[in-house]
C-alpha positions as CSV (number, residue, x, y, z in Angstrom):
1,X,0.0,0.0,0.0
2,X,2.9,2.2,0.9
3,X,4.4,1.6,-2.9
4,X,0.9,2.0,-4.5
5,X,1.2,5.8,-2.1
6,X,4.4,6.8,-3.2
7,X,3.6,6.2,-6.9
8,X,0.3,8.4,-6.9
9,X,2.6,11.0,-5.6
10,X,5.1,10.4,-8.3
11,X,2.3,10.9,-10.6
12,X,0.8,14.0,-9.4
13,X,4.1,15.7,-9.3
14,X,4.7,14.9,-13.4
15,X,1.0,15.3,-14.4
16,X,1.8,19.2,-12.6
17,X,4.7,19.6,-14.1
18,X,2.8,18.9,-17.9
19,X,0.0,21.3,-17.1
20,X,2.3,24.0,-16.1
21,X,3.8,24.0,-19.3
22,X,0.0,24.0,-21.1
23,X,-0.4,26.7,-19.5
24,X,2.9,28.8,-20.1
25,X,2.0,27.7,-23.8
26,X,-1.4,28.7,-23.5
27,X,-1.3,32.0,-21.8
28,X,1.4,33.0,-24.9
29,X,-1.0,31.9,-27.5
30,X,-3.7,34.2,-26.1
31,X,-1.5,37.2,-26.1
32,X,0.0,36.6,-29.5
33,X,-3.2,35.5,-31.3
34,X,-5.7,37.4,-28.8
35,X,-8.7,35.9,-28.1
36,X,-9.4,34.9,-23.9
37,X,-6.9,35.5,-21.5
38,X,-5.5,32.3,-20.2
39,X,-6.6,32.5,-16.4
40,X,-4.1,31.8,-13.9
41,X,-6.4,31.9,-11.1
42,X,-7.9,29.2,-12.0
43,X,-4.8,27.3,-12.4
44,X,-3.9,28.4,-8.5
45,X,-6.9,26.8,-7.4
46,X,-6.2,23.6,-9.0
47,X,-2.8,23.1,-7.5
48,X,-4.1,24.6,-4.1
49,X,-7.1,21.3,-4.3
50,X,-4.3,19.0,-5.3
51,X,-2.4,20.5,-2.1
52,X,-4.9,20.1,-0.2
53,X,-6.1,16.3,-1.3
54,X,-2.3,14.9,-0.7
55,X,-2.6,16.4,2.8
56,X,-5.7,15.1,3.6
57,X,-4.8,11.4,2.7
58,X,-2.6,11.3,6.1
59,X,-5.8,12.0,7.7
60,X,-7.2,8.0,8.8
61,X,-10.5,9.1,7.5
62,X,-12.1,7.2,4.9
63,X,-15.8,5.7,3.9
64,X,-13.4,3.3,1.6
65,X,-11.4,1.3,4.0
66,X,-13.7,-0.3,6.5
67,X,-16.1,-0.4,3.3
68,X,-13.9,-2.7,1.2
69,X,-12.7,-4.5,4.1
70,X,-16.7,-5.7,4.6
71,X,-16.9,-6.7,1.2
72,X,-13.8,-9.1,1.2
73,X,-14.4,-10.5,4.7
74,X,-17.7,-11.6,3.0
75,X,-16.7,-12.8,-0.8
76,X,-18.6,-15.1,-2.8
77,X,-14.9,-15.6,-4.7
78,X,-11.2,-15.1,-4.6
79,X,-10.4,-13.7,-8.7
80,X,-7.2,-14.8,-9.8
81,X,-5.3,-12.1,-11.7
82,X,-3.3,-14.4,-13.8
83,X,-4.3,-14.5,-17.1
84,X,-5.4,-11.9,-19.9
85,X,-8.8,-12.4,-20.0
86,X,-9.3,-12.0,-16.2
87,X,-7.6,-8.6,-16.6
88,X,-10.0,-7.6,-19.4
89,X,-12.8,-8.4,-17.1
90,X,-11.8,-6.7,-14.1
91,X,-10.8,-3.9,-16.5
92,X,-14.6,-4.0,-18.0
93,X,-16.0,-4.5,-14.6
94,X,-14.4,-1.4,-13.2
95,X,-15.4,1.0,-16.0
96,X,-18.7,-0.3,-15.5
97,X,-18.6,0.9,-12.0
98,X,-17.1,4.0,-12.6
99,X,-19.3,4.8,-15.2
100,X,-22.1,4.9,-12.7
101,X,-20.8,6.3,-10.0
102,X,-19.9,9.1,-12.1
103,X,-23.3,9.4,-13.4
104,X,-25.0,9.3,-10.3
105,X,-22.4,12.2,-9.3
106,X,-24.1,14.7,-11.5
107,X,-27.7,13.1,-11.0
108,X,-27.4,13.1,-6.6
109,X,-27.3,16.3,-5.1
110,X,-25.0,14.6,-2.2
111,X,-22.6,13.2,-4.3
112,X,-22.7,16.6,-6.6
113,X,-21.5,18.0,-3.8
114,X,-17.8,17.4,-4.3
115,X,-17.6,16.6,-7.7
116,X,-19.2,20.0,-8.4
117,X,-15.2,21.2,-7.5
118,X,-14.2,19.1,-10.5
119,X,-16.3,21.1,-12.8
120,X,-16.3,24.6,-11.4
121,X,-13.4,25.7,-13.7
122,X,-14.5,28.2,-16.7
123,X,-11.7,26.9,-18.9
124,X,-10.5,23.3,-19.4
125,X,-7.2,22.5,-19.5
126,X,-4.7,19.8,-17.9
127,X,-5.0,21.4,-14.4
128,X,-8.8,20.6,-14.4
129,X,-7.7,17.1,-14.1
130,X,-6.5,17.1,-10.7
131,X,-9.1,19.3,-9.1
132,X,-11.4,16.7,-7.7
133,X,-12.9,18.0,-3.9
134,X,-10.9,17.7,-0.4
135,X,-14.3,16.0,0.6
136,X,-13.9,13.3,-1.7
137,X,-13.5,11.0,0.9
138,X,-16.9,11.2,2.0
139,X,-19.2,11.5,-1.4
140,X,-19.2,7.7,-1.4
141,X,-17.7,6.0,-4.2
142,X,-16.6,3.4,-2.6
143,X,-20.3,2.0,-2.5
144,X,-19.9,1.5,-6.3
145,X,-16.9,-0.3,-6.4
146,X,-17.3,-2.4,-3.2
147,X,-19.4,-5.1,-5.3
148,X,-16.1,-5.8,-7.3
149,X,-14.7,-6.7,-3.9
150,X,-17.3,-8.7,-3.0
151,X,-17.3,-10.7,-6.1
152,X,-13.5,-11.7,-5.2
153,X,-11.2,-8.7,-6.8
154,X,-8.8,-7.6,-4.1
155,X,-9.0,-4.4,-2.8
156,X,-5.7,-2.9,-3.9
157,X,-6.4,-4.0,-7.3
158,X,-9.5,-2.7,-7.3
159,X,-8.1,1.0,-6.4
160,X,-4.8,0.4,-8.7
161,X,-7.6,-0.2,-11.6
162,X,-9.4,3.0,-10.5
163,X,-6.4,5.3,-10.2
164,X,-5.2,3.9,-13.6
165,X,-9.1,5.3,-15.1
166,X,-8.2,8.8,-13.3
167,X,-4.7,9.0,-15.2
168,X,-5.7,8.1,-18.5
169,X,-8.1,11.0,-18.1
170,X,-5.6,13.4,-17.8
171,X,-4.8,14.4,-20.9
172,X,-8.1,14.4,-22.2
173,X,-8.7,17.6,-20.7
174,X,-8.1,19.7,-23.0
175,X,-9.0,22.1,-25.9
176,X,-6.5,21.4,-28.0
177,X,-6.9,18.1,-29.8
178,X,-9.4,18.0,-32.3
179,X,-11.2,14.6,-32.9
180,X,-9.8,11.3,-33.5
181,X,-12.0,9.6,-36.0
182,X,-13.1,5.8,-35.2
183,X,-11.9,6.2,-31.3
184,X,-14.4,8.0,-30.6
185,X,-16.9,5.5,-30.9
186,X,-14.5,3.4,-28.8
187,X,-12.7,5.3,-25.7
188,X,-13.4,8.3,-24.1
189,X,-11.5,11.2,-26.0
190,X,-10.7,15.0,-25.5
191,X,-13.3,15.5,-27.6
192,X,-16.0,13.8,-25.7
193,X,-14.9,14.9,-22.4
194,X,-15.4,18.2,-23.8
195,X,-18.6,17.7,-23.8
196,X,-19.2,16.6,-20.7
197,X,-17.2,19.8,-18.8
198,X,-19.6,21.6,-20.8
199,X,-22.6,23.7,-19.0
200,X,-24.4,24.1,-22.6
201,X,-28.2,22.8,-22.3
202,X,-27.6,20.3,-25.0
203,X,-24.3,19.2,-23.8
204,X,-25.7,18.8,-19.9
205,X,-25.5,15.4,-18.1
206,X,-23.7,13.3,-20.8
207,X,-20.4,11.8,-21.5
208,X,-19.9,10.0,-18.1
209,X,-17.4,7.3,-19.0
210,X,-13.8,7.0,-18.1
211,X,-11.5,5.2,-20.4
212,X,-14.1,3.6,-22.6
213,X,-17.2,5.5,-24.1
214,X,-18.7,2.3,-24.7
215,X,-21.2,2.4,-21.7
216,X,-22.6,5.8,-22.7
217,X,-23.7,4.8,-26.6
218,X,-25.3,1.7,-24.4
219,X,-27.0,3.5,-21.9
220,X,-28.2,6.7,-24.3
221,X,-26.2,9.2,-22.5
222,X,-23.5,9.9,-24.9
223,X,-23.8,13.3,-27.0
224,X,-20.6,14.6,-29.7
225,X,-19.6,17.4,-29.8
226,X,-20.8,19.8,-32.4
227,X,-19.1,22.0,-34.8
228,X,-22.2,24.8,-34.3
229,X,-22.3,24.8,-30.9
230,X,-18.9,25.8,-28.7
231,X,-18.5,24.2,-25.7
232,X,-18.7,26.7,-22.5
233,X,-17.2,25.6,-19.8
234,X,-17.9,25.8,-16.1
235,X,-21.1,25.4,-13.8
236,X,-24.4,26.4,-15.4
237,X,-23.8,29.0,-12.4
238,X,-20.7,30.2,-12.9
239,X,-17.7,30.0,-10.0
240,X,-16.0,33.9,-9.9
241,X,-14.6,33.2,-7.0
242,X,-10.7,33.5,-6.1
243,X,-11.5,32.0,-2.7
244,X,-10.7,28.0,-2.6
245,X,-12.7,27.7,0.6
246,X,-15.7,28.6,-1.2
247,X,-14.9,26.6,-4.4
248,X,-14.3,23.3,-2.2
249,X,-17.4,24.1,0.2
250,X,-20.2,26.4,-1.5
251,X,-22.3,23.3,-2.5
252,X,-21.7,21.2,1.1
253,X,-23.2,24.8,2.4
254,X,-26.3,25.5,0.0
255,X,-27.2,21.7,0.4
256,X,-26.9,22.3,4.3
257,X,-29.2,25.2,4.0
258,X,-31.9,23.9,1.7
259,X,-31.8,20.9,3.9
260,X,-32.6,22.8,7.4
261,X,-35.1,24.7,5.6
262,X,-37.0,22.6,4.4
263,X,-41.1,22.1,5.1
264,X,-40.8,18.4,5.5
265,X,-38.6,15.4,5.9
266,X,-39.8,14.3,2.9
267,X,-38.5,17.5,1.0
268,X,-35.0,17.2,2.9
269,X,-34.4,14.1,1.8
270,X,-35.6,14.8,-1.7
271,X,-33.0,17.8,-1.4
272,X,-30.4,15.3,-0.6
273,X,-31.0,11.8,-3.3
274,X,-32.6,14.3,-6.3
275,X,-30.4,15.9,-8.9
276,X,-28.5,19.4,-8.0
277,X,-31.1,22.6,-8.9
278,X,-34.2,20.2,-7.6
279,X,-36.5,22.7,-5.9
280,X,-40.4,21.3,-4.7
281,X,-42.5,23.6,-6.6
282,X,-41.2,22.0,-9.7
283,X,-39.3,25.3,-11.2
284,X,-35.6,24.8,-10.1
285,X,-32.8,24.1,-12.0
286,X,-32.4,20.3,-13.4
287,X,-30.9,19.5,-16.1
288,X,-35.3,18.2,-17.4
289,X,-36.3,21.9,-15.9
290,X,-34.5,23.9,-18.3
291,X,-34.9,21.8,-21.3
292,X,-38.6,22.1,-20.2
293,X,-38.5,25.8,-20.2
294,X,-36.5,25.8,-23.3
295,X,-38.6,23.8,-25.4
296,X,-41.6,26.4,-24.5
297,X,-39.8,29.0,-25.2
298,X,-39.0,27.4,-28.7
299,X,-42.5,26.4,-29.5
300,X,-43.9,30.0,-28.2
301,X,-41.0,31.8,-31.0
302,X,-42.2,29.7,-33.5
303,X,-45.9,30.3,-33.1
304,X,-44.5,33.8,-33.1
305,X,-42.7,33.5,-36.2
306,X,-45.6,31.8,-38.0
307,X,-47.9,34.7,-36.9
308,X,-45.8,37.6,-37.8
309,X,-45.3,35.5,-41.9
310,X,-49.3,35.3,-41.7
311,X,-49.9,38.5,-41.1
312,X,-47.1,39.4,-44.0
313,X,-49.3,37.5,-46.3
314,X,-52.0,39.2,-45.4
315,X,-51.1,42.3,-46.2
316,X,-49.6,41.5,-48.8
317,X,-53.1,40.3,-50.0
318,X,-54.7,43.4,-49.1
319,X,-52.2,45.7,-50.7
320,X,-52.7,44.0,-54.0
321,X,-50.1,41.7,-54.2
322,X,-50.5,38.7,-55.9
323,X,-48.3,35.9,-56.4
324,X,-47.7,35.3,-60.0
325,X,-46.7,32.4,-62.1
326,X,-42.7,32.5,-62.8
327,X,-43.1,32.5,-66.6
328,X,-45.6,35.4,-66.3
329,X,-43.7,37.0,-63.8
330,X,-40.4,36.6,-66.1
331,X,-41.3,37.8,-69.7
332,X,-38.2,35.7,-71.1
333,X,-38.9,32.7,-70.0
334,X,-40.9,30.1,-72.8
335,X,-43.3,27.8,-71.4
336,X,-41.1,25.1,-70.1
337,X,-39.0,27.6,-68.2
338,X,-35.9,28.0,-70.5
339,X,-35.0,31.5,-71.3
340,X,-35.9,32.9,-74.6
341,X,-34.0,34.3,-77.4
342,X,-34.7,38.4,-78.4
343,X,-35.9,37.1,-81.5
344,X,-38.6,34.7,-79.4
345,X,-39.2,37.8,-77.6
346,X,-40.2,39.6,-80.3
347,X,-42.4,37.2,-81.6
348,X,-44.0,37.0,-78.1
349,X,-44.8,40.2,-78.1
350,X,-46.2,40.4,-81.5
351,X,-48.6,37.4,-80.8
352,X,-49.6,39.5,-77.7
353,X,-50.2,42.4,-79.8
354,X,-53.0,40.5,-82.1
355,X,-54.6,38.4,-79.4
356,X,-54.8,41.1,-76.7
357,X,-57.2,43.8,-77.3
358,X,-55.8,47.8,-77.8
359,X,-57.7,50.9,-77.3
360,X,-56.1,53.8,-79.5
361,X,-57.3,57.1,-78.8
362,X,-59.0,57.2,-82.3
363,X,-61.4,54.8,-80.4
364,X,-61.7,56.5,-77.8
365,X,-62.3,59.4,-79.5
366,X,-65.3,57.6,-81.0
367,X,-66.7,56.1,-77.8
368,X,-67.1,59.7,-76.4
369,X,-68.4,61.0,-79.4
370,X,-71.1,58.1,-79.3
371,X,-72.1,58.5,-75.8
372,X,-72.2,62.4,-76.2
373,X,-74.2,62.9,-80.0
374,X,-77.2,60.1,-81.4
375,X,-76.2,56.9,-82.5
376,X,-74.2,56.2,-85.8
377,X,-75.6,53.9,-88.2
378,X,-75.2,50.4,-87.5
379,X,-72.5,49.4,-90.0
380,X,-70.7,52.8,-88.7
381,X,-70.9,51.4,-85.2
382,X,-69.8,47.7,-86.6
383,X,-66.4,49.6,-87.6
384,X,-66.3,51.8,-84.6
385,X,-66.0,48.4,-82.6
386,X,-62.9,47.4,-85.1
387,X,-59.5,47.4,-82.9
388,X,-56.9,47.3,-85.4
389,X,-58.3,48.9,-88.9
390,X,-55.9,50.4,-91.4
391,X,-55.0,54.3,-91.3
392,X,-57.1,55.0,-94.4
393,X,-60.1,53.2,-93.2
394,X,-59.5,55.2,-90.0
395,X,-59.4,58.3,-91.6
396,X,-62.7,57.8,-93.6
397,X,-64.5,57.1,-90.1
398,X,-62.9,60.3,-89.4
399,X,-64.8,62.1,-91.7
400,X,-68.6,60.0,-91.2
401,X,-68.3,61.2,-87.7
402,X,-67.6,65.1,-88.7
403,X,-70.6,64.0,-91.3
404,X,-72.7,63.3,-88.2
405,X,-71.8,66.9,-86.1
């Protein structure tokens, strides 16, 4: 156990030393190419939780210890870990666990409590890795693992396997490295975790696996990440704060409150097991309450949108606009839509000419002239009515109608 100690802290110290130099690379990318500061506060309180956790291990306080030692004093088996298949199945077994114990971390309000600290940064990077909670002792993970114990794995290989899932997840926090193609249907990649640090509505409460992302297509709670939509990082509440205290306990202190102020035991202990915004009128802040009040809000804008292109229409009407038919809309184009030569043109129009009756003002010198003096003669009134006569015959009606006055 002492060996398995030592090495954890071997580890820390090189995965700090790697994010320290992300984030000397980092913070001169944003000043050369602009863009978001790199925040070094953020960086200081990841160290200062790291800090904190390695202190805290020297502490003899644990829900993980007299847990596991339950579950082996009582085994069903004793798992040999001498051959490769074994190892795949204790390897499958413990991401199986993990992957519900970290999905029952964002969906109970208790267990929320600490891994809130995990997600409370507003940028990822390779420090968010080791920010995990000083009270992660106490959120109970060890419940979720126990039944590996109990079915014969030993304890220390149990927590090896486990602290092996936590360093492959290092490097995947990050910005930096785009997608890798088929893997991501396989393991969990920077691209999928991603997601899952991200406070978006569509990206909420997804991505929980650890090296695999295998359990997540199974179980309906994987989500990719999307070209359209950045990923913003953080709480859906944002942490400001420069005070660790307040990053590490702000949750254990608003669950504290709703939980002495509640009407009933019933509502404490629904403040305690339901997921983290739960409120008892029904209007809080789960992850199903906003998509709720989203989807109304969509469905109200696009009854709004549909009104507002009615009412356009109408108007439209009512002003006199019509909608026509493209080839009589668009003098050029021939009947099967192509678009017509001048020439065609031409004889378009000069078909139009014939077929489509023309008042000249010879006529409508004549229709004035009829209404105002008696009736001409009816084969004078037969060529009154003609619309295209010849300029002689126009000028001999001419002279019946100054016959006439």
């Amino acid at each position: 156990m002492a060996h398995t100690l030592k090495l954890t802290y071997i580890v820390s110290l090189v995965f700090v030393s790697i994010s320290l130099v992300e984030a000397f690379v980092l913070n001169r990318r944003s000043r050369r190419r602009g863009g978001e500061p790199f925040d070094w506060n953020e960086m200081r309180l990841s160290l200062i939780d790291l800090v904190g956790r390695k202190l805290i291990d020297f502490v003899p306080l644990s829900l993980t210890a007299p847990l596991f030692a339950f579950a082996w004093r009582h085994r069903i088996h004793t798992v040999a870990m001498h051959t490769v298949p074994t190892l795949i199945v204790v390897f499958l077994a413990q991401e199986f666990c993990y992957y519900w114990y970290h999905r029952t971390s964002h969906r109970m309000r208790l267990m929320w409590a600490t891994h809130a600290v995990h997600h409370s940064p507003n940028q990822l990077t390779l420090g968010t890795a080791y920010r995990l909670g000083w009270t992660t002792k106490l959120s109970g993970s060890a419940l979720f693992f126990a039944p590996m114990v109990w079915l014969g794995v030993r304890p220390e290989i149990v927590m090896m396997t486990l602290a092996i899932n936590l360093w492959y997840q290092f490097w995947i926090h990050n910005t930096w490295t785009p997608k890798l193609g088929w893997l991501e249907y396989v393991i969990n990649t920077p691209s999928a975790h991603r997601v899952h640090h991200a406070s978006n509505l569509d990206y909420l409460d997804a991505n929980y696996g650890g090296t695999l992302i295998l359990f997540d297509r199974l179980f309906g709670t994987y989500v990719a990440e999307r070209s359209d939509l950045p990923c913003r990082y953080g709480l859906v509440t944002p942490t400001r704060t420069r005070n660790p205290l307040v990053v590490e306990f702000e949750h254990w202190v608003t669950l504290v409150r709703d939980v002495v102020h509640a009407k009933s035991a019933r509502i404490a202990l629904n403040h305690i097991f339901r997921p983290p915004g739960w409120l008892p009128d029904g209007k809080g802040e789960t992850t199903e309450d906003m998509r709720r009040r989203a989807a109304a809000q969509d469905a109200v804008e696009r009854r709004a949108r549909a009104l507002v292109r009615a009412t356009e229409i109408l108007w439209m009407a009512a002003a006199g606009h019509t909608l026509e038919h493209p080839i009589a809309a668009n003098p050029r184009m021939d009947q099967r839509g192509a678009e017509m030569t001048e020439n065609q043109q031409e004889e378009r129009v000069a078909e139009q000419s014939v077929q489509a009756p023309q008042l000249t003002i010879d006529d409508d010198v004549v229709r004035q002239d009829r209404r105002q003096h008696e009736p001409l003669p009816h084969g004078d009134r037969i060529a009154a009515r003609g619309l295209h006569r010849p300029a002689d015959q126009r000028h001999c009606d001419h002279q019946r109608i100054e016959h006439v006055v």
